[in-house]
C-alpha positions in Angstrom: 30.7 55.1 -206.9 31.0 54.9 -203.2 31.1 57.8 -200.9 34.6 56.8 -199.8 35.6 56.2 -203.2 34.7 59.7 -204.2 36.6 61.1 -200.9 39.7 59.8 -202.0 39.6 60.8 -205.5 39.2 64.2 -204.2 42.0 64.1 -201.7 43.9 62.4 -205.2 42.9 65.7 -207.0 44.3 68.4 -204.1 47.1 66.2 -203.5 48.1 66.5 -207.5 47.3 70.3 -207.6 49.3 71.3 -204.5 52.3 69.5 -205.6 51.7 71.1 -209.3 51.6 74.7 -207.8 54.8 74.0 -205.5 56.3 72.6 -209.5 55.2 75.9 -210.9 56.8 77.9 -207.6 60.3 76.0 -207.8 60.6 76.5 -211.3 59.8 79.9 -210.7 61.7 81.2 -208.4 64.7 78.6 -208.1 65.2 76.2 -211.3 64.7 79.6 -213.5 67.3 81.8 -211.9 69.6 78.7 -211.3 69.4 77.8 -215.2 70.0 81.6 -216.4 72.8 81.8 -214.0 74.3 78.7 -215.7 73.5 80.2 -219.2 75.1 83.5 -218.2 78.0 81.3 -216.5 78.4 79.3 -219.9 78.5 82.5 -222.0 81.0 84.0 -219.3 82.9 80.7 -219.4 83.0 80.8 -223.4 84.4 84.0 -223.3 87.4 83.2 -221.4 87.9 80.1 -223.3 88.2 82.3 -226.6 90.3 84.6 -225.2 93.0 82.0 -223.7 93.2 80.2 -227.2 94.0 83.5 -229.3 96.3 84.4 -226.4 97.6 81.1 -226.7 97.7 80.1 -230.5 97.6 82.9 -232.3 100.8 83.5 -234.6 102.3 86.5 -232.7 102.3 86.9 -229.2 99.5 89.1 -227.8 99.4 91.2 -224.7 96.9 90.1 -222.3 95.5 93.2 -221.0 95.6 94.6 -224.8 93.5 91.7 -226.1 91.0 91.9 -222.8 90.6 95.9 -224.0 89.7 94.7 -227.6 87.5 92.2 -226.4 85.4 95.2 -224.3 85.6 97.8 -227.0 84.4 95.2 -229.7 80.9 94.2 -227.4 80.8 98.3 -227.2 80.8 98.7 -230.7 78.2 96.2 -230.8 75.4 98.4 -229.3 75.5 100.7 -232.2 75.8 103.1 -229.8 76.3 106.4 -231.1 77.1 108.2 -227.8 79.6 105.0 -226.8 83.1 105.2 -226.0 85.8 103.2 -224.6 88.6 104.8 -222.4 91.7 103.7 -222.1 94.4 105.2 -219.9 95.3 107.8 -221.4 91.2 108.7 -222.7 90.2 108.2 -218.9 92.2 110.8 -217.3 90.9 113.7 -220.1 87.2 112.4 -219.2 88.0 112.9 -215.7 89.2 116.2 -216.8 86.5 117.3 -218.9 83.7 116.5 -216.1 86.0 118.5 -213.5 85.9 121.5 -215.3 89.7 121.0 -213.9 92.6 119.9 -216.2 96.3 118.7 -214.7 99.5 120.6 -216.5 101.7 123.0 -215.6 99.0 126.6 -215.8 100.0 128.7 -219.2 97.2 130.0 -221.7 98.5 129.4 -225.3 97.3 131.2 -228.3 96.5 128.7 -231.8 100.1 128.7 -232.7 101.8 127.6 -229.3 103.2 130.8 -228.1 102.7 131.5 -224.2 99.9 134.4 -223.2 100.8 134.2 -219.5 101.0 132.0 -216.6 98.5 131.7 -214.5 98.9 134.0 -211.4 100.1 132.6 -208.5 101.2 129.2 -210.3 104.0 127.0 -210.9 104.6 128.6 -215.0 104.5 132.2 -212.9 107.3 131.3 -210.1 109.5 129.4 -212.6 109.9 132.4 -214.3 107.5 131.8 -217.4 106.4 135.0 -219.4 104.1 136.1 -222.1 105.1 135.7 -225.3 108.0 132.8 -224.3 107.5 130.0 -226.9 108.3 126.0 -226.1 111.5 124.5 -227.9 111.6 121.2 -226.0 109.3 119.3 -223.8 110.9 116.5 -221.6 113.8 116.9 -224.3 111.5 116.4 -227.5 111.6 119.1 -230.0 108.5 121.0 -230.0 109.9 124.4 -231.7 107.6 123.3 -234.9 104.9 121.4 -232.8 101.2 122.4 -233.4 99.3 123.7 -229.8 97.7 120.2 -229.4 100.7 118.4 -229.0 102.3 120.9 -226.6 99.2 120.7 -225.0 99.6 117.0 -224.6 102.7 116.9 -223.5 102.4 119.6 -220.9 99.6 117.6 -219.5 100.3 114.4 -217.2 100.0 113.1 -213.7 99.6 115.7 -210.9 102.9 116.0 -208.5 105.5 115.3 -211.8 107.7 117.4 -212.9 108.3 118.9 -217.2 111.8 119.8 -218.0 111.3 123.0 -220.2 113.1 124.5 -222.9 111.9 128.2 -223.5 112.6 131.0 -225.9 112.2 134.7 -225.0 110.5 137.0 -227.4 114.4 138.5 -227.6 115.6 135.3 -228.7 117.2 134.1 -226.1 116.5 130.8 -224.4 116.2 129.2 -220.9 115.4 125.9 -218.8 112.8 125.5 -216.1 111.3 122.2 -214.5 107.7 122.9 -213.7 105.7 120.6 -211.6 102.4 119.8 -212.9 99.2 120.8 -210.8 95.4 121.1 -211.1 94.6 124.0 -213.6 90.9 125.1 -213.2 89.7 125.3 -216.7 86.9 128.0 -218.0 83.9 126.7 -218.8 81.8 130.2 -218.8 83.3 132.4 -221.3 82.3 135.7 -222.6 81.0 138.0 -219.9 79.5 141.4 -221.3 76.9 144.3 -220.8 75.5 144.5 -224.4 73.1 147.4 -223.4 74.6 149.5 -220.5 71.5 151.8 -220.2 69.3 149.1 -220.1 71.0 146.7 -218.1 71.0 143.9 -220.5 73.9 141.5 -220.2 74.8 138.4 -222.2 77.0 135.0 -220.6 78.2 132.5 -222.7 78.4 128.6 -221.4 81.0 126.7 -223.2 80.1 123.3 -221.5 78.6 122.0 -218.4 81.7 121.0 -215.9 81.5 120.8 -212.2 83.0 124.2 -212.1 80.5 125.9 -214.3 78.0 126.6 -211.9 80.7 129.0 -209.3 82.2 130.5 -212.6 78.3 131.4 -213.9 77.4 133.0 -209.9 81.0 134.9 -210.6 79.7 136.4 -214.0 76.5 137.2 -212.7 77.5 139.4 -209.9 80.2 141.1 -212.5 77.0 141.8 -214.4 75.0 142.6 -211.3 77.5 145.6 -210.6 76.7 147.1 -213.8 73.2 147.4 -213.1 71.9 143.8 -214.5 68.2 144.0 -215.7 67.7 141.4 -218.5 70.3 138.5 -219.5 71.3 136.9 -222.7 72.1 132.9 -221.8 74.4 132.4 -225.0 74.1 128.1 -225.2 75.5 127.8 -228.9 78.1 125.2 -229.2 77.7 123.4 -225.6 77.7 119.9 -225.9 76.5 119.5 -222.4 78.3 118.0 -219.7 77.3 117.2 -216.2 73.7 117.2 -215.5 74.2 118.7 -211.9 75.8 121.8 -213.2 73.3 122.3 -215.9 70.4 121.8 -212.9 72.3 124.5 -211.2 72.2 126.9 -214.1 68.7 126.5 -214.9 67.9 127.3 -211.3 68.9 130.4 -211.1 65.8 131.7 -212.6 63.5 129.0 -211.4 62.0 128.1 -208.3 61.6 124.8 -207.1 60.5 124.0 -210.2 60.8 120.5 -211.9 63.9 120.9 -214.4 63.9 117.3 -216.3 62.8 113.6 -215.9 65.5 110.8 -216.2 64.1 107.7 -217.5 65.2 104.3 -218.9 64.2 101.4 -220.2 61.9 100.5 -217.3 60.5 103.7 -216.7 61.3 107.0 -214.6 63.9 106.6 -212.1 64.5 110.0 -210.7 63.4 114.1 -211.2 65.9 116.4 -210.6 64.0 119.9 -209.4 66.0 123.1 -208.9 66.6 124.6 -205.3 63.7 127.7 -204.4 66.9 129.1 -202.2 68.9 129.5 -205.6 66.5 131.1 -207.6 68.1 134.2 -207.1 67.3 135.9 -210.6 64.0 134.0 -210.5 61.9 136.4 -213.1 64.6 138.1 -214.9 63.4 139.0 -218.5 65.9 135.9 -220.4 66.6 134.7 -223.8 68.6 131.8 -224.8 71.1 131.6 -227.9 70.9 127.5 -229.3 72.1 125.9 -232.7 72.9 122.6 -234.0 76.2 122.6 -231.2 73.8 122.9 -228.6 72.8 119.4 -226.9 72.4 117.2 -224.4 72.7 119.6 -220.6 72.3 122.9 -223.0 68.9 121.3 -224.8 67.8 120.6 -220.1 68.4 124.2 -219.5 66.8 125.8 -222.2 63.7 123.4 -222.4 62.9 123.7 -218.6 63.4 127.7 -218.7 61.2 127.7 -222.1 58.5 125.3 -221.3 58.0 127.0 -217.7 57.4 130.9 -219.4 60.8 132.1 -218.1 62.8 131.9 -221.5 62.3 132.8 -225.1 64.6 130.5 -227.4 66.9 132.5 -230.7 68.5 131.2 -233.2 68.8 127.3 -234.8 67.1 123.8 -234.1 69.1 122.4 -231.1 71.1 119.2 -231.7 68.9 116.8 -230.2 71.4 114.5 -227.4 68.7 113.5 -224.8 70.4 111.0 -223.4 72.4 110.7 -220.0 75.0 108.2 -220.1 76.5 106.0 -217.2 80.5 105.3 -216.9 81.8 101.8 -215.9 85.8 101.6 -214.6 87.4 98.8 -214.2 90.3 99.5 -212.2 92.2 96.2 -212.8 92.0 96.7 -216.7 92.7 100.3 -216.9 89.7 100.9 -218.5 86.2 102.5 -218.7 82.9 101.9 -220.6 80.5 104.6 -221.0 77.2 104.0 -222.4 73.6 105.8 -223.4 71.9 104.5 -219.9 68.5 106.7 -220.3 66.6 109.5 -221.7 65.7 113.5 -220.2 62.3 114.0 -220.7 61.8 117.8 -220.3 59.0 119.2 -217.5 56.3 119.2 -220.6 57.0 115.6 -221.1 59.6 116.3 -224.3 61.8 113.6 -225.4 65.0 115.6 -226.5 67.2 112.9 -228.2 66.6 112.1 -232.1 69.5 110.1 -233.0 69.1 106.6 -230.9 65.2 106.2 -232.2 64.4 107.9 -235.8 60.5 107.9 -235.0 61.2 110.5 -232.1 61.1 113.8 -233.4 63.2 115.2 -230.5 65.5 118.6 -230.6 64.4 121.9 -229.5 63.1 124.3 -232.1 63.9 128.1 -231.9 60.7 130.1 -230.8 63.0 132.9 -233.2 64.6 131.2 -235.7 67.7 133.3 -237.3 69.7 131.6 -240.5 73.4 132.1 -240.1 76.5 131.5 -242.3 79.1 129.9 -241.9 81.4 132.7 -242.1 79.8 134.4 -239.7 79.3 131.3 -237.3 83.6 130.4 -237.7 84.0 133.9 -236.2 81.6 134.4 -233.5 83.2 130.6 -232.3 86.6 132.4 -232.5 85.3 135.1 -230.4 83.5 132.8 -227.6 87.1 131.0 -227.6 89.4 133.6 -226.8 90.3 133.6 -222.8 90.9 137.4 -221.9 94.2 138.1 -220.0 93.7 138.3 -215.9 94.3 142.3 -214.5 98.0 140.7 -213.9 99.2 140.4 -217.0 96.6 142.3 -219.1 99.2 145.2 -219.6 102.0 143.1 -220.4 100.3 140.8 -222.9 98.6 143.2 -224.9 101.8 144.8 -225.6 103.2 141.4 -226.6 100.3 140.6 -228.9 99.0 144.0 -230.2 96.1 142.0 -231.6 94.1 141.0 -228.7 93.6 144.8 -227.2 91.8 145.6 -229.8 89.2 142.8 -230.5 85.2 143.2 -230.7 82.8 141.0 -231.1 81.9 140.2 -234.5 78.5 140.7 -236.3 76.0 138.2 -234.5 72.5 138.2 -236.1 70.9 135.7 -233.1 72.5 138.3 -230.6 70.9 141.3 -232.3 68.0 139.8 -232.4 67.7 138.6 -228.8 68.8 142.2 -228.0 66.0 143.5 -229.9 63.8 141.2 -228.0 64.8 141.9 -224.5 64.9 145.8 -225.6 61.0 145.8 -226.3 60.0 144.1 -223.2 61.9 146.1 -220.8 60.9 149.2 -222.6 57.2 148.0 -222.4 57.3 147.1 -218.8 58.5 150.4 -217.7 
């Protein structure tokens, strides 16, 4: 072959390769994405098209916005989400409530059978003239008088600035009409608030649920405690479902400092840490046990895990639920709805996965370091106890001569209590 023969076959060969690698870059980086994005645009398109022709041709007329809600909760439902849920309207505004640790209505405790405890001080209920032991006969002219306490409830709740039109009953039978305007009503989200060993200084909280009130409410009991000579705590976490991550963060660093609290990770790997604040470790070293059951998940499994796996916290009771997951929450304004779905896992400061329901070969859940069996019996009443909302200094006197009952109520038998009482006992006895 000649020399210039062979030159040109090479120049032939780098001519075809460089145009083969700029083929491989196009289809890389342009034709791809531009043939996904018609894909995507064809699935989008198909969509629509289905929901214009059952819209159009289906045998009974069909709201729009209705069938456009069905259409969102049926691709919802097909993620076999357990943790999943579709808000509506009406399901959006109590989410918003539940993550507030604040509720809209008019500001009355009720006891289980509807009748008023008292008003809140300083509220609406109080200046309309609303009293313990005054019972609802009509709501915005519905008759309530045999309604059970979560329809009042519902009813009494609604859109902050509007106004209830009341129809009350005194405890001397007489009746009256007020118009309340409904507010913000903080909620309690930390309930029982106790020295259990006076001499000792051991104390015990209780944390119904993680809200973005919790962690104010939890400083408030401590410092209650704190004036009663607080050496030792119980962190009762039975029955709390969890809540907002933030607040549980906050908890768990009170007795930590600057230490890493949980890992959120999803399906392409670790995304953020959230560590708590040295400047809030206030009772950083404080002899601590934690109540947990099978109610005890998702923000209550963060807390006790980081306090446990760092030395700071001794776990009592039952195998925690196992909801390791954090979720995210999708609104779509023009639809009047929201989609919230299992987004990642927390992977505790040891590297723990918590959740066991989304993957069945992950173990997950938090086992007691002391486990105590319970019975049922005896669970149904201690949740009755960590239920009960205690009357303000306001109206303490007057309720409790209104309802005879709740003066005199103690706290019922609670093995896991003992137990971490007994625990906490030992250690400060050994120390001194």
């Amino acid at each position: 072959m000649r020399p210039e023969s062979r030159t040109f076959h090479l120049k032939s060969l780098l001519f075809g390769a460089f145009w083969a690698a700029v083929g491989i870059l196009v289809t890389q980086h342009f034709l791809g994405p531009c043939i996904a994005r018609h894909s995507t645009t064809t699935a989008a398109q198909m969509l629509v098209k289905v929901h214009q022709t059952i819209r159009d041709d289906y045998v009974q007329p069909l709201s729009a916005t209705e069938l456009m809600r069905s259409g969102a909760r049926g691709m919802l439902e097909s993620l076999h989400d357990p943790y999943a849920s579709f808000f509506g309207p009406e399901e959006m505004r109590r989410f918003h409530e539940g993550n507030s640790g604040v509720l809209v209505g008019i500001g009355v405790m009720l006891n289980n059978l509807g009748d008023i405890l008292y008003p809140q001080p300083g509220g609406f209920a109080e200046a309309a003239g609303i009293r313990p032991g005054d019972r609802f006969l009509a709501i915005e002219q519905e008759d309530v008088a045999d309604a059970d306490l979560a329809h009042i409830a519902k009813l009494l709740r609604g859109e902050a600035g509007t106004t209830v039109h009341l129809v009350l009953q005194r405890r001397d039978g007489s009746t009256y009409q007020a118009d309340v305007e409904r507010n913000p009503v903080p909620t309690v989200t930390v309930g029982d608030v106790r020295m259990v060993d006076e001499e000792l200084g051991i104390g015990h909280i209780h944390i119904r649920s993680f809200a973005h009130s919790t962690v104010a409410e939890f400083d408030h009991a401590l410092e209650r405690l704190q004036a009663h000579g607080l050496q030792a705590l119980i962190l009762d976490l039975r029955w709390n479902p969890g809540g907002q991550l933030p607040s549980a963060v906050g908890v768990a660093s009170r007795f930590l400092d600057g230490h890493l609290v949980c890992t959120l990770e999803n399906r392409y790997g670790p995304t953020e840490s959230r560590y708590a604040l040295s400047k809030d470790g206030k009772f950083f070293g404080m002899p601590l046990v934690i109540l947990v059951n099978g109610g005890s998940a998702s923000g209550s499994e963060v807390v006790a895990a980081a306090l446990r796996e760092r030395g700071f916290a001794v776990l009592v009771g039952s195998r925690t639920y196992g909801k390791g997951i954090y979720q995210q929450v999708f609104e779509y304004e023009a639809g009047s709805f929201a989609l919230q779905f299992t987004a990642g896992y927390y992977i505790t400061p040891a590297g723990h996965v918590l959740e066991s329901h989304l993957n069945p070969e992950i173990a997950g859940c938090l086992e007691p370091d002391i486990p105590i069996a319970t019975e049922a019996a005896e669970d149904l009443a201690i949740r009755l106890w960590q239920g009960r909302n205690p009357p303000p200094a306001a109206y303490r006197d007057e309720v409790y001569a209104t309802f005879p009952g709740m003066k005199n109520l103690t706290p019922p038998a609670d093995r896991c209590l003992d137990a971490a009482l007994s625990l906490l006992r030992q250690s400060l006895v050994s120390d001194s």
